[in-house]
CHARMM internal coordinates of N, CA and C (Angstrom, degrees):
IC EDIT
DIST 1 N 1 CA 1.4437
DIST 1 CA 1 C 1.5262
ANGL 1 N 1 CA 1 C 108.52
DIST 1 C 2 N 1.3420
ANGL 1 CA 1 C 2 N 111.70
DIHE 1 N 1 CA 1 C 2 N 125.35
DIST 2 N 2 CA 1.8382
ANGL 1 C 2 N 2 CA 116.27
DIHE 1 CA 1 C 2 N 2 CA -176.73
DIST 2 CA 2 C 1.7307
ANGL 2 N 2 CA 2 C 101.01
DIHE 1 C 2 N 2 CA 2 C -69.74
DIST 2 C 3 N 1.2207
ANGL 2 CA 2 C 3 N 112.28
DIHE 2 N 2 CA 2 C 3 N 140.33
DIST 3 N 3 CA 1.3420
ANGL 2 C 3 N 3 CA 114.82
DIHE 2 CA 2 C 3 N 3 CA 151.85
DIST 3 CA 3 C 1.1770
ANGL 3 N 3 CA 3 C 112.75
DIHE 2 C 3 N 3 CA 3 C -34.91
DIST 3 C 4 N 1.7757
ANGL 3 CA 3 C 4 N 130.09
DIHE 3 N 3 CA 3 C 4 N 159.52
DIST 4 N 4 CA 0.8611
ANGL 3 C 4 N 4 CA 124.03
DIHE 3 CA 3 C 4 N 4 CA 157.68
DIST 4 CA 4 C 1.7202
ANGL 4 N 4 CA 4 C 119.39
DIHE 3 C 4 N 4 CA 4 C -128.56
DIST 4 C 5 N 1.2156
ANGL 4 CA 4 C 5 N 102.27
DIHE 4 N 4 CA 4 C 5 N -17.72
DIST 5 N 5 CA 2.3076
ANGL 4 C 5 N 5 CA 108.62
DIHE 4 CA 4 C 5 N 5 CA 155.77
DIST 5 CA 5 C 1.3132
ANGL 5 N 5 CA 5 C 94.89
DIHE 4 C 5 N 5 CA 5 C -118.13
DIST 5 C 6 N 1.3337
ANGL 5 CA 5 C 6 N 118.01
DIHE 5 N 5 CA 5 C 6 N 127.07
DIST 6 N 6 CA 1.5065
ANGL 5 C 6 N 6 CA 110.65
DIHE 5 CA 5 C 6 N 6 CA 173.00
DIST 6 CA 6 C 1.2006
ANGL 6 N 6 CA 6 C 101.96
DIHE 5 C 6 N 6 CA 6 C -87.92
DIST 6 C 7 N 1.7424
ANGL 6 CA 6 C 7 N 109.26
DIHE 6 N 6 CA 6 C 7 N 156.07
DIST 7 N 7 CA 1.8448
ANGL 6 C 7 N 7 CA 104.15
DIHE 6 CA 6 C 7 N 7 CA 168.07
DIST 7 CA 7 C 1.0667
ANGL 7 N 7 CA 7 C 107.31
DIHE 6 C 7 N 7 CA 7 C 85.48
DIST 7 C 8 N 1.4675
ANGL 7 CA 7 C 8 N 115.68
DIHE 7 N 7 CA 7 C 8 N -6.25
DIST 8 N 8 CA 1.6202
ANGL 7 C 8 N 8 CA 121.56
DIHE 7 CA 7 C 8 N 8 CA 173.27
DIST 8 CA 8 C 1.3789
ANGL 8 N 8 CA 8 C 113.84
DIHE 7 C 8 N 8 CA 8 C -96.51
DIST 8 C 9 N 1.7885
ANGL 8 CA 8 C 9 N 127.44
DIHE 8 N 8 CA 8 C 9 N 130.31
DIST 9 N 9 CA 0.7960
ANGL 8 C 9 N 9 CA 112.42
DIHE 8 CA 8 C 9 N 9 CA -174.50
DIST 9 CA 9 C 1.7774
ANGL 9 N 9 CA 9 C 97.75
DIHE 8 C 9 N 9 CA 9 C -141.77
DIST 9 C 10 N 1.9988
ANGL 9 CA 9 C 10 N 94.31
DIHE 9 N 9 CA 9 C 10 N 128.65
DIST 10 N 10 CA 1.7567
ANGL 9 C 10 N 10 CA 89.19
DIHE 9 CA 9 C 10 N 10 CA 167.88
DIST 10 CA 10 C 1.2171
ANGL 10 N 10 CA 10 C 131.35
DIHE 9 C 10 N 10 CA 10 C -46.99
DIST 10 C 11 N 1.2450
ANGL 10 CA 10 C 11 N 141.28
DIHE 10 N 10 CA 10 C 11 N 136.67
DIST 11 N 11 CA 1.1377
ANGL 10 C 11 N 11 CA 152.42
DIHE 10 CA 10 C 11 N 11 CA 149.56
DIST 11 CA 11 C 1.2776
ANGL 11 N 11 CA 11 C 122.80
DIHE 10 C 11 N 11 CA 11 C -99.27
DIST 11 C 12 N 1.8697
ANGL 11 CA 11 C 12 N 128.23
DIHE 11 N 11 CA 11 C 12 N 136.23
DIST 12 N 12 CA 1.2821
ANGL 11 C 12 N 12 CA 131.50
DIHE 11 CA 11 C 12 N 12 CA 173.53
DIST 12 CA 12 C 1.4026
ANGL 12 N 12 CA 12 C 94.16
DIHE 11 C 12 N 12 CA 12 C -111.56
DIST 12 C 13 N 1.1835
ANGL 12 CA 12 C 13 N 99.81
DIHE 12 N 12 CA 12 C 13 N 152.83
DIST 13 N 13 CA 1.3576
ANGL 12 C 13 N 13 CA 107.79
DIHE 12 CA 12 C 13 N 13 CA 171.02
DIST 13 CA 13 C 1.3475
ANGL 13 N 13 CA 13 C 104.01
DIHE 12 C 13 N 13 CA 13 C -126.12
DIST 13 C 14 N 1.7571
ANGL 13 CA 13 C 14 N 122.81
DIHE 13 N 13 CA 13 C 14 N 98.99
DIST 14 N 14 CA 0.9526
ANGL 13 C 14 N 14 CA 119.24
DIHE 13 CA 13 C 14 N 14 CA -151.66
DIST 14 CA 14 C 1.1454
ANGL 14 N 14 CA 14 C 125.32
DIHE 13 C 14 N 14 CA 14 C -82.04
DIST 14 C 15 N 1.7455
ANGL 14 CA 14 C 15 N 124.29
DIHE 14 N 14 CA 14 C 15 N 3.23
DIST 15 N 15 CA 1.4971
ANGL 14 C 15 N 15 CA 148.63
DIHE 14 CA 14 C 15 N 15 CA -178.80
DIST 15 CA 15 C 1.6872
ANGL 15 N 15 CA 15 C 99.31
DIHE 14 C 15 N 15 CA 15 C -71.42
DIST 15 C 16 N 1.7778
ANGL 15 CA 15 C 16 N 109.97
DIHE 15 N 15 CA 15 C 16 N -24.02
DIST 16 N 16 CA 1.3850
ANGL 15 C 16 N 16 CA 97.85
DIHE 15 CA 15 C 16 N 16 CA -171.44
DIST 16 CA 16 C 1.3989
ANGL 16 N 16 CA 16 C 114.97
DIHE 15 C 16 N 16 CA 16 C -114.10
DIST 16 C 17 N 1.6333
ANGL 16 CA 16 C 17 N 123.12
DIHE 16 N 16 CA 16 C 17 N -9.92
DIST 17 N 17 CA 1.3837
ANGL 16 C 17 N 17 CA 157.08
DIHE 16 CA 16 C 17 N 17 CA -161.19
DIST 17 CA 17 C 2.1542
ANGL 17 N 17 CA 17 C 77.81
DIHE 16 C 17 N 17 CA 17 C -60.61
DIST 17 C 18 N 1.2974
ANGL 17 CA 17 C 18 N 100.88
DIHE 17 N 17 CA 17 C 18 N 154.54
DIST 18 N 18 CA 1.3638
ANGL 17 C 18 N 18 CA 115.78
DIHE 17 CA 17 C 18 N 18 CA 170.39
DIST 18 CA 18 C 1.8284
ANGL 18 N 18 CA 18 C 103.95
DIHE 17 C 18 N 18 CA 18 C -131.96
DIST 18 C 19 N 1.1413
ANGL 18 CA 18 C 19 N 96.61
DIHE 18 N 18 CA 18 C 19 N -21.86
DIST 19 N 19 CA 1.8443
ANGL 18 C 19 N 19 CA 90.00
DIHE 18 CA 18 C 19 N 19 CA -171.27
DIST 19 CA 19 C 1.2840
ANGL 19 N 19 CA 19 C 99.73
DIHE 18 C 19 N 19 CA 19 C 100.60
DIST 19 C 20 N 0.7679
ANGL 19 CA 19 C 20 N 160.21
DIHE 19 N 19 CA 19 C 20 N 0.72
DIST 20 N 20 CA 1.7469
ANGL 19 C 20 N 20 CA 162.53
DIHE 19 CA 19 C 20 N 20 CA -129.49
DIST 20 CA 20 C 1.4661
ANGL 20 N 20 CA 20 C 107.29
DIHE 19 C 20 N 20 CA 20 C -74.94
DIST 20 C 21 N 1.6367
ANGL 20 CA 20 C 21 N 93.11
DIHE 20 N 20 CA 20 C 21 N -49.01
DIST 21 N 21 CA 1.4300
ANGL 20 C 21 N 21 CA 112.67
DIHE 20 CA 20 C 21 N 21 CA -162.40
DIST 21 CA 21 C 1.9898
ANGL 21 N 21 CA 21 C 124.82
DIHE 20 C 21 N 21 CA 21 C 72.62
DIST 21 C 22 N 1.0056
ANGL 21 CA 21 C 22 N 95.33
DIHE 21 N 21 CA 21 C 22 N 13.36
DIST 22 N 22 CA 1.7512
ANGL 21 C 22 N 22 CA 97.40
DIHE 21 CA 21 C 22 N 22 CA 168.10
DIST 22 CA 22 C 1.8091
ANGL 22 N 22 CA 22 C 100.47
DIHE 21 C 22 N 22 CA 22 C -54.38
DIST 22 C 23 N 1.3895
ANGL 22 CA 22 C 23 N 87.73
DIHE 22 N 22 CA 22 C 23 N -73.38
DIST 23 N 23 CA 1.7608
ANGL 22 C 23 N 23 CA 95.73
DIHE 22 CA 22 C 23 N 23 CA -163.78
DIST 23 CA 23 C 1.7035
ANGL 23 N 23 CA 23 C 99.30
DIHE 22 C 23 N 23 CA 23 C -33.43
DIST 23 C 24 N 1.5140
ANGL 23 CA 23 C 24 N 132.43
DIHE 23 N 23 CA 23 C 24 N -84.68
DIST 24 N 24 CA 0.7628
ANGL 23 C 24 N 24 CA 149.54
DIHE 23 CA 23 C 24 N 24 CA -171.95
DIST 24 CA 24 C 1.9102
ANGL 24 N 24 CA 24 C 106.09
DIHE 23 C 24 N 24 CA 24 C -23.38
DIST 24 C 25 N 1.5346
ANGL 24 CA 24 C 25 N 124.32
DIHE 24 N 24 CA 24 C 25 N -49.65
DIST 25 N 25 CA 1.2401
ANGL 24 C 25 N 25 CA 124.79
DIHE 24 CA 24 C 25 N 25 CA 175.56
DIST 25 CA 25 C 1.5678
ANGL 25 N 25 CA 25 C 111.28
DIHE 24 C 25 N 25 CA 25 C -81.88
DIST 25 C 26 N 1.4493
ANGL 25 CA 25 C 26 N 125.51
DIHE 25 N 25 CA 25 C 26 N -10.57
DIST 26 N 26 CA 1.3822
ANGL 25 C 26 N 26 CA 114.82
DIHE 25 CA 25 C 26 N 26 CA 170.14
DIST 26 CA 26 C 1.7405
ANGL 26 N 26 CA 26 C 104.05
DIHE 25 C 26 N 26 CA 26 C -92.56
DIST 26 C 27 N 1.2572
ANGL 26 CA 26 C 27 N 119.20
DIHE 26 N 26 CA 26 C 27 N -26.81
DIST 27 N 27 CA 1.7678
ANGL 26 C 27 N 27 CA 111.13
DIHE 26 CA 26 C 27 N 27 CA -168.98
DIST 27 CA 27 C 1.6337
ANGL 27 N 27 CA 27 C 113.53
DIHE 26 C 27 N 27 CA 27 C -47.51
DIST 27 C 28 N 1.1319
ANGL 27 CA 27 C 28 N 103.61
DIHE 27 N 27 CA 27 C 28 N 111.66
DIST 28 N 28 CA 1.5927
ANGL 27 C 28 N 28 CA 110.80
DIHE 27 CA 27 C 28 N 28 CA 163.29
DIST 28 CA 28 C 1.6821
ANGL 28 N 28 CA 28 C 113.32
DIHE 27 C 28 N 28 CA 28 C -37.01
DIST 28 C 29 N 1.3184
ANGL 28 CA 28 C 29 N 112.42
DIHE 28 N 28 CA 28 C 29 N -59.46
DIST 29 N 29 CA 0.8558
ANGL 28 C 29 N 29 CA 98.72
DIHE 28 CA 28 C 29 N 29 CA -177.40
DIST 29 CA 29 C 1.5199
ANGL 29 N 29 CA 29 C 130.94
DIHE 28 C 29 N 29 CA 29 C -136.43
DIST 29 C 30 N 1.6912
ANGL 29 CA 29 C 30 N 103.70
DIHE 29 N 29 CA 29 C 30 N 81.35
DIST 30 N 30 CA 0.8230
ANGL 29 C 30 N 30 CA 136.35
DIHE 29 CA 29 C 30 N 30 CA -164.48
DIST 30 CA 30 C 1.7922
ANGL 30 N 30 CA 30 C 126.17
DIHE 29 C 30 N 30 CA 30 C 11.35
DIST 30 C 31 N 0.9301
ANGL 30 CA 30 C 31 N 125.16
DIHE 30 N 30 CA 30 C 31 N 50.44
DIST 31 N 31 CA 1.3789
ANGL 30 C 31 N 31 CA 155.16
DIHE 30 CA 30 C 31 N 31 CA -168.86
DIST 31 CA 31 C 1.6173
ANGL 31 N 31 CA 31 C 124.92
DIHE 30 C 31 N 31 CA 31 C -97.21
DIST 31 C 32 N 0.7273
ANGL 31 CA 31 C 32 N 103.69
DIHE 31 N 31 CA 31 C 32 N -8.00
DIST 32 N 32 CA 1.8837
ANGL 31 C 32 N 32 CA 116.28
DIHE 31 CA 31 C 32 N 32 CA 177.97
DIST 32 CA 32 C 1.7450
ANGL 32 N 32 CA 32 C 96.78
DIHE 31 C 32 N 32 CA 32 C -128.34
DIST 32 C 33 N 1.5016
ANGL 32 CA 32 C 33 N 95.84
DIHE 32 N 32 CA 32 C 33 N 146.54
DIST 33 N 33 CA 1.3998
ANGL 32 C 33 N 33 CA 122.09
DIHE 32 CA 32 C 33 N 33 CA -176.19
DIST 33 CA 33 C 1.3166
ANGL 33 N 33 CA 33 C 118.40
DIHE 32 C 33 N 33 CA 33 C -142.80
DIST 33 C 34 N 1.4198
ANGL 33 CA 33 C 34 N 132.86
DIHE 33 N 33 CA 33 C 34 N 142.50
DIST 34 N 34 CA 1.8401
ANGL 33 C 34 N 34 CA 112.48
DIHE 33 CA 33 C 34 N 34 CA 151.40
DIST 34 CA 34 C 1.0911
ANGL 34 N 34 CA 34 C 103.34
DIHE 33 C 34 N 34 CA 34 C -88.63
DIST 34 C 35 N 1.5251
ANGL 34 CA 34 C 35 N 97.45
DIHE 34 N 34 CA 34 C 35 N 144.27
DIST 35 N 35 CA 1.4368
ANGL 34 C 35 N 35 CA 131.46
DIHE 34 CA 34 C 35 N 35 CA 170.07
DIST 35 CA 35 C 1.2420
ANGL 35 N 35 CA 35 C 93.99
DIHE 34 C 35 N 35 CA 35 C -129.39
DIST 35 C 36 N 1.6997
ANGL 35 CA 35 C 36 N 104.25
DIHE 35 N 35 CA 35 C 36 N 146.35
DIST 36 N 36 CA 1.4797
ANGL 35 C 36 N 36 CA 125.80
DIHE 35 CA 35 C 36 N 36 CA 169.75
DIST 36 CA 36 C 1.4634
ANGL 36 N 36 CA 36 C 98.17
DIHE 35 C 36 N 36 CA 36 C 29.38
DIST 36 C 37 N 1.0454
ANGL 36 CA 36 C 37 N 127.14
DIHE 36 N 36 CA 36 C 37 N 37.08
DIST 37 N 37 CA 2.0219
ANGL 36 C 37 N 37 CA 113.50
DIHE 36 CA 36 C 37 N 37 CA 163.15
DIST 37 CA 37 C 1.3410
ANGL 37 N 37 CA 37 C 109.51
DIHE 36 C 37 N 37 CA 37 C 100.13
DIST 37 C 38 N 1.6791
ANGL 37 CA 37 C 38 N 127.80
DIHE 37 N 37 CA 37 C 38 N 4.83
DIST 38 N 38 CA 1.1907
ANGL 37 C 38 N 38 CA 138.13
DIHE 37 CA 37 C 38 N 38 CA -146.37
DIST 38 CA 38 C 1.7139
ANGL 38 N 38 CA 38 C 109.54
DIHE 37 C 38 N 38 CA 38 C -136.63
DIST 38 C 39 N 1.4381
ANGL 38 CA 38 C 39 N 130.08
DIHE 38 N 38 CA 38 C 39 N 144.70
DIST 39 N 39 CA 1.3968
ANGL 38 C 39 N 39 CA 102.65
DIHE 38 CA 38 C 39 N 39 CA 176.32
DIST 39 CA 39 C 1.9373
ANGL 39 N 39 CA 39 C 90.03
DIHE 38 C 39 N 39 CA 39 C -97.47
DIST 39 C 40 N 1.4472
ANGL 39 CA 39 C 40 N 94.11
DIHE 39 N 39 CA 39 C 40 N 168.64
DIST 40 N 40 CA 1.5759
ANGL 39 C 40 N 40 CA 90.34
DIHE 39 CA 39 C 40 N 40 CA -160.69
DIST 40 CA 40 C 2.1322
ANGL 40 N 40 CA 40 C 76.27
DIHE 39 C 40 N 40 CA 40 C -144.90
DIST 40 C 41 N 1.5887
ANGL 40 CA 40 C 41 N 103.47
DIHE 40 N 40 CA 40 C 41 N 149.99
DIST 41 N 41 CA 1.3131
ANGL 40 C 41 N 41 CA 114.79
DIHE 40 CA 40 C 41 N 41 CA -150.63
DIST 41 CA 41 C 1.8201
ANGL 41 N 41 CA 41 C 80.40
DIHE 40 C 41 N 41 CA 41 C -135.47
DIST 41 C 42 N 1.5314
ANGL 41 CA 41 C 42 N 93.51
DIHE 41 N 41 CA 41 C 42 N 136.27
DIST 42 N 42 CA 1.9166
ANGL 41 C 42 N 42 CA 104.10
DIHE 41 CA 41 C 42 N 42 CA -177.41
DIST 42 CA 42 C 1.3686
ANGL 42 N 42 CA 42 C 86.71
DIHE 41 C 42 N 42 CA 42 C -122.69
DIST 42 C 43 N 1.6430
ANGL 42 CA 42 C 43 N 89.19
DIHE 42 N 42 CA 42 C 43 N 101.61
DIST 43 N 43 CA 1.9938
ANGL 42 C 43 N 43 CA 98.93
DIHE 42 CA 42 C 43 N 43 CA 178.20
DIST 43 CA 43 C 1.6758
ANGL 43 N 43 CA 43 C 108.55
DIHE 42 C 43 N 43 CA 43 C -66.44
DIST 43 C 44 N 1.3149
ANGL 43 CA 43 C 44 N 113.12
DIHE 43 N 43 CA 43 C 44 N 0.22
DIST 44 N 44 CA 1.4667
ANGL 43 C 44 N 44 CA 107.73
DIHE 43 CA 43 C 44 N 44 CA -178.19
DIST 44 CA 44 C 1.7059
ANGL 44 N 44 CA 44 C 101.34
DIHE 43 C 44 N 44 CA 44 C -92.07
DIST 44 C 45 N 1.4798
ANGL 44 CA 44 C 45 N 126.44
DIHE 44 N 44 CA 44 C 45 N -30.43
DIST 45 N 45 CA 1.3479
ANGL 44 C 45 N 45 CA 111.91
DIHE 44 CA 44 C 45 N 45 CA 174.53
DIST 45 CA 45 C 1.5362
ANGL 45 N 45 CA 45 C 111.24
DIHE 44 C 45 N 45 CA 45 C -91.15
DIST 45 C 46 N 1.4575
ANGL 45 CA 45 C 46 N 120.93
DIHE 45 N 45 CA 45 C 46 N -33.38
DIST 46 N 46 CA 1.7083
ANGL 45 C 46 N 46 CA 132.92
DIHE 45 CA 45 C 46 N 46 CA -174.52
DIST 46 CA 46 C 1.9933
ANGL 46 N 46 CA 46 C 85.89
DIHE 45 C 46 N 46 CA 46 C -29.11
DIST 46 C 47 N 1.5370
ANGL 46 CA 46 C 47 N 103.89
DIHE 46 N 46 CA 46 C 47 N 156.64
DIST 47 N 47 CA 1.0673
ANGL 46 C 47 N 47 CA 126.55
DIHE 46 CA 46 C 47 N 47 CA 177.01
DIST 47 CA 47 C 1.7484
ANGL 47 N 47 CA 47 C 124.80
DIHE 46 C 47 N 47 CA 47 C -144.43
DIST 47 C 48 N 1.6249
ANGL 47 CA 47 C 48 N 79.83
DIHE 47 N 47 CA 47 C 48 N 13.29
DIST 48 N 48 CA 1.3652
ANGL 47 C 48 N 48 CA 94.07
DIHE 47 CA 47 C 48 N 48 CA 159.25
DIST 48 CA 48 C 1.0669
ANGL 48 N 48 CA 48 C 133.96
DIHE 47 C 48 N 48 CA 48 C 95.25
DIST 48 C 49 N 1.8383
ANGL 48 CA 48 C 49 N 116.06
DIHE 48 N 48 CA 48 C 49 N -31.54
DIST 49 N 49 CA 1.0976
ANGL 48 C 49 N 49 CA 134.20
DIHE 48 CA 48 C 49 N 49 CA -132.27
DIST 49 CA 49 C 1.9434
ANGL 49 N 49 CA 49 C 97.29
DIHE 48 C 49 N 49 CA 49 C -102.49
DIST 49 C 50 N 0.9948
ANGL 49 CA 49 C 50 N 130.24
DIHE 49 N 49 CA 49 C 50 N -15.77
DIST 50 N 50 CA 1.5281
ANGL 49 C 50 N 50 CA 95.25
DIHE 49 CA 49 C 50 N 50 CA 165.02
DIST 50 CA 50 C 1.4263
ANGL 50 N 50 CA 50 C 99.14
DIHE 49 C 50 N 50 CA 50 C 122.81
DIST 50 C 51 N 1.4515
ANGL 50 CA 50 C 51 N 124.82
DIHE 50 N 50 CA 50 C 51 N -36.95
DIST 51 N 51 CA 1.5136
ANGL 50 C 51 N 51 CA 122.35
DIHE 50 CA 50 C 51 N 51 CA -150.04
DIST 51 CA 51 C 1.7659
ANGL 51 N 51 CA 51 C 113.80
DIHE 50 C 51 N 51 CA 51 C -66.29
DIST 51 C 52 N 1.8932
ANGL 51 CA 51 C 52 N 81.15
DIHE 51 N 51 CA 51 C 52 N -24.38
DIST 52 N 52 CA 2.0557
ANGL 51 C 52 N 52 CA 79.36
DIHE 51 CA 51 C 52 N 52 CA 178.22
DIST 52 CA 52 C 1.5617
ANGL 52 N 52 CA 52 C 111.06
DIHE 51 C 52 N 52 CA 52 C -76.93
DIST 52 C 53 N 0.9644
ANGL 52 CA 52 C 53 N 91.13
DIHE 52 N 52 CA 52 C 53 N -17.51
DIST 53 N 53 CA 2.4983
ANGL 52 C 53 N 53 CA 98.34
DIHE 52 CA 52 C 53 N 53 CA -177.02
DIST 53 CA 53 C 1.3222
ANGL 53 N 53 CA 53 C 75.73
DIHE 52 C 53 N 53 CA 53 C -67.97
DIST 53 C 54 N 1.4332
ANGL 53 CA 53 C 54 N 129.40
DIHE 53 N 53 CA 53 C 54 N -101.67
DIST 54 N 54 CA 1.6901
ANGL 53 C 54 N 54 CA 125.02
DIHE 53 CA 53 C 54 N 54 CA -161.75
DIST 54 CA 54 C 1.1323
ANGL 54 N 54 CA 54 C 130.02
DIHE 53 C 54 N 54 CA 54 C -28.22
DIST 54 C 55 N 1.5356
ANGL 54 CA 54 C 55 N 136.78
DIHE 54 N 54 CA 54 C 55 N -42.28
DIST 55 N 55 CA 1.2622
ANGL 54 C 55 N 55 CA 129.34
DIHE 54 CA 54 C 55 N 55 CA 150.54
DIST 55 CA 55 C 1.8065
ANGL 55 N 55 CA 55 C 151.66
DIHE 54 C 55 N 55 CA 55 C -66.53
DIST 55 C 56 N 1.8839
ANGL 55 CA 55 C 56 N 81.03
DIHE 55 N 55 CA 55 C 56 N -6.91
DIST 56 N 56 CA 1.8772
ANGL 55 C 56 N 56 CA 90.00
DIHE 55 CA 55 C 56 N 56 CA -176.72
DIST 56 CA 56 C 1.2861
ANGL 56 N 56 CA 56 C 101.66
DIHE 55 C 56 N 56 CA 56 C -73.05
DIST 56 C 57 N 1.5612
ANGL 56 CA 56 C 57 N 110.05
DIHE 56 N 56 CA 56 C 57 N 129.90
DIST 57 N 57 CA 1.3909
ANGL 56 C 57 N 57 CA 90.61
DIHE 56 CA 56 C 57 N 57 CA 166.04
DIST 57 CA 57 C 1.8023
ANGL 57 N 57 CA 57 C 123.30
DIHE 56 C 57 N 57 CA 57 C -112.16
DIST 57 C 58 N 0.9133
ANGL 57 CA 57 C 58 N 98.13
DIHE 57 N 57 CA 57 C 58 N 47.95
DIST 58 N 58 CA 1.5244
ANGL 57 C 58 N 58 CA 124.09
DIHE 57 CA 57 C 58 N 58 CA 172.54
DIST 58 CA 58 C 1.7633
ANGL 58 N 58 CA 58 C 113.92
DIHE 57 C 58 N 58 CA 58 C -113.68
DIST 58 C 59 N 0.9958
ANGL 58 CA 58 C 59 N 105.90
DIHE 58 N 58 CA 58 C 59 N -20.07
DIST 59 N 59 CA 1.5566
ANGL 58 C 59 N 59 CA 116.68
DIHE 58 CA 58 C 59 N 59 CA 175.14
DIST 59 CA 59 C 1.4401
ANGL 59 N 59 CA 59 C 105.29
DIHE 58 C 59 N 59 CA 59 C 73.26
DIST 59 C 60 N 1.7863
ANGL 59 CA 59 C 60 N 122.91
DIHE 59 N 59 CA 59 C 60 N 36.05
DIST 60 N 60 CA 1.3745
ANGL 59 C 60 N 60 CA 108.10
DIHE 59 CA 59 C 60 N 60 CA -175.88
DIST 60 CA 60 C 1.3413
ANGL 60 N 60 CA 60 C 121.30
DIHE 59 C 60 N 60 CA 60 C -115.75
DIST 60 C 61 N 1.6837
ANGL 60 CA 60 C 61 N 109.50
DIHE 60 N 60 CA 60 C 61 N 12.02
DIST 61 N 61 CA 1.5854
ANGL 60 C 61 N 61 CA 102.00
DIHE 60 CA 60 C 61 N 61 CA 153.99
DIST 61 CA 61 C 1.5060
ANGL 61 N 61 CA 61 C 107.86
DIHE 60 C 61 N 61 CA 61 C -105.99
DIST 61 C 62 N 1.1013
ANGL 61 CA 61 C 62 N 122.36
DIHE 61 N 61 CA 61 C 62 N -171.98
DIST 62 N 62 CA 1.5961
ANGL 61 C 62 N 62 CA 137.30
DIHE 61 CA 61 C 62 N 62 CA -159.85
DIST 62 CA 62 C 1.6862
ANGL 62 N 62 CA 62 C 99.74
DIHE 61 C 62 N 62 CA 62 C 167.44
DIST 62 C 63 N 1.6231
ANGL 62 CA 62 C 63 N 103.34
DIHE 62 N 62 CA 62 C 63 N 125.93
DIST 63 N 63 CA 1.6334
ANGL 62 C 63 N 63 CA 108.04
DIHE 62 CA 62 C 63 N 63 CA 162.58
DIST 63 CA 63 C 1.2601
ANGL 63 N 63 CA 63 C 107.51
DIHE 62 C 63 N 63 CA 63 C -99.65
DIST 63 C 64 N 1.5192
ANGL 63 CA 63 C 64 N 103.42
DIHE 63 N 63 CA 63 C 64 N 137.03
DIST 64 N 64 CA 1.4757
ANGL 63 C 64 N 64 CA 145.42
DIHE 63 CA 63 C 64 N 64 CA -157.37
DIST 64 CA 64 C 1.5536
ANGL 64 N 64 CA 64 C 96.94
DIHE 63 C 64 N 64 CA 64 C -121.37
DIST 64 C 65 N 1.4831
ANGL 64 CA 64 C 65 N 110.11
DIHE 64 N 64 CA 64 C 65 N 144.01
DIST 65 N 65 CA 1.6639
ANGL 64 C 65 N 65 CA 110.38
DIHE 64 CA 64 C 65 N 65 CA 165.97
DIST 65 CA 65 C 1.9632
ANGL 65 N 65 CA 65 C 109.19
DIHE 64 C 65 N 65 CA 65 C -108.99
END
COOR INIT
IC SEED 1 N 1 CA 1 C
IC BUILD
């Protein structure tokens, strides 16, 4: 799967993370996980694209460069 913002990289901010699991069932490409109660982002598969920021509804990822 091509990147789609390069230089963009998910961020959790895990003070706000609930475990919810949204992000994790929207990721294209399958790249987010919970860990320890947390969603946790494998910058080697992430693709950049944004879809977990739009669906958290805790507001605790954000792409960062």
């Amino acid at each position: 799967m091509k990147r789609v913002r390069e230089n963009m990289t998910a961020i959790v901010e895990e003070e706000k993370c609930t475990a919810c699991e949204t992000c994790v069932d929207e990721c294209p490409a399958v790249a987010i996980t919970i860990n320890d109660g947390k969603a946790k982002v494998d910058k080697e598969l992430c693709v950049d694209c944004g879809s977990c920021v739009d669906v958290c509804p805790s507001e605790a990822i954000r792409l960062d460069q």
